[in-house]
N, C-alpha and C positions, 0 to 999 in steps of 0.2 A: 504494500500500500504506500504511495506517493502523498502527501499533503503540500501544496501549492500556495503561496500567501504572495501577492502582487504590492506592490507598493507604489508610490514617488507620482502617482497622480494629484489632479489641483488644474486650479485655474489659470490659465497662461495668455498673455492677450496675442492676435495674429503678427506671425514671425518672429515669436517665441522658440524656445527648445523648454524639453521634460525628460530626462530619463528615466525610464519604468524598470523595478526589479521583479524579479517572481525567485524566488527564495523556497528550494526543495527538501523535504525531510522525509526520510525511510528512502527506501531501494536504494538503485545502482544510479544516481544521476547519469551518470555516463554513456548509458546506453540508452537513453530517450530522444528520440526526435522533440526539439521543443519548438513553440507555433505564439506566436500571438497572435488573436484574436478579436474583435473590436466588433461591438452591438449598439445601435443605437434606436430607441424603442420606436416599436413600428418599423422595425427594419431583420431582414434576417442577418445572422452573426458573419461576418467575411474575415477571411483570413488574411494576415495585416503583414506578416512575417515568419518565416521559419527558419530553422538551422538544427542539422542531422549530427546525430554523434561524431560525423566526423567533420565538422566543422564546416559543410556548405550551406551554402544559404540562400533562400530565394523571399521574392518581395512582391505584394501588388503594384500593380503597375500604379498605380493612383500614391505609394508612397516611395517609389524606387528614386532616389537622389536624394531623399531629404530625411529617411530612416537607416536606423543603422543596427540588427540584431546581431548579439555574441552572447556566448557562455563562459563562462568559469567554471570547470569542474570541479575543481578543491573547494568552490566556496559552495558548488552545487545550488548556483543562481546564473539566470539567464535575465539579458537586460535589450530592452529598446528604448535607444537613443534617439530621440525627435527631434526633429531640426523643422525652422519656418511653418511651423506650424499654421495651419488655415481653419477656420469656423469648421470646414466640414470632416474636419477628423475630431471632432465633438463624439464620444461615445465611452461607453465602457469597456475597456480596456481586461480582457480575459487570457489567463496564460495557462498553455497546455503541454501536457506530457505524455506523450505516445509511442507503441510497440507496437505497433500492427499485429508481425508475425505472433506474437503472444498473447495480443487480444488482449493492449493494456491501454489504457485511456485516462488522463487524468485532468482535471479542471479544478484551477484556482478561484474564489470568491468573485474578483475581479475588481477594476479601480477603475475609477471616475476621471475622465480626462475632459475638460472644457475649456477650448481656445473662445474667447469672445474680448471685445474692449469693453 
């Protein structure tokens, strides 16, 4: 079992930066695909950023230049870095931890992210 706790959300006016932590307790960090995620109500959840155990990483197109996902495995926290921030990346902010092959799936509470002036 994985427990997930996201952090460093708040309110940021546009073309701002926020760095997001998501901070893992139990298993093997090391071997989790981990994903950030982003919901904003009335909206279905879309995938914001990820990066694979071995350390690649891919990006929605709508944040590729201005986000930036990594991990740390010793500290077994995964972080995205937001850069210029705009109104429309207003949302909550969900980090996830996933096996496929094992049929493992994990979801943190999730954080509050609001660019507005």
């Amino acid at each position: 079992q994985v427990q997930l706790v996201e952090s460093g959300g708040g309110l940021v006016q546009p073309g701002g930066s926020l760095r997001l932590s998501c901070a893992a307790s139990g298993g093997i960090f090391g071997m989790y695909a981990m994903t950030w995620y982003r919901q904003d109500p009335g909206k279905q959840r879309e995938l914001v950023a990820s990066i694979t155990s071995g350390a690649s990483t891919d990006y929605a197109d709508s944040v590729k230049g201005r986000f930036t996902i990594s991990r740390d495995n010793a500290k077994k926290t995964v972080y995205l870095q937001m850069n210029s921030l705009k109104p429309e990346d207003t949302a909550v902010y969900y980090c996830n931890a996933a096996k496929p092959a094992w049929g493992l799936n994990y979801w943190g509470q999730g954080t509050q992210v609001t660019v507005s002036s």
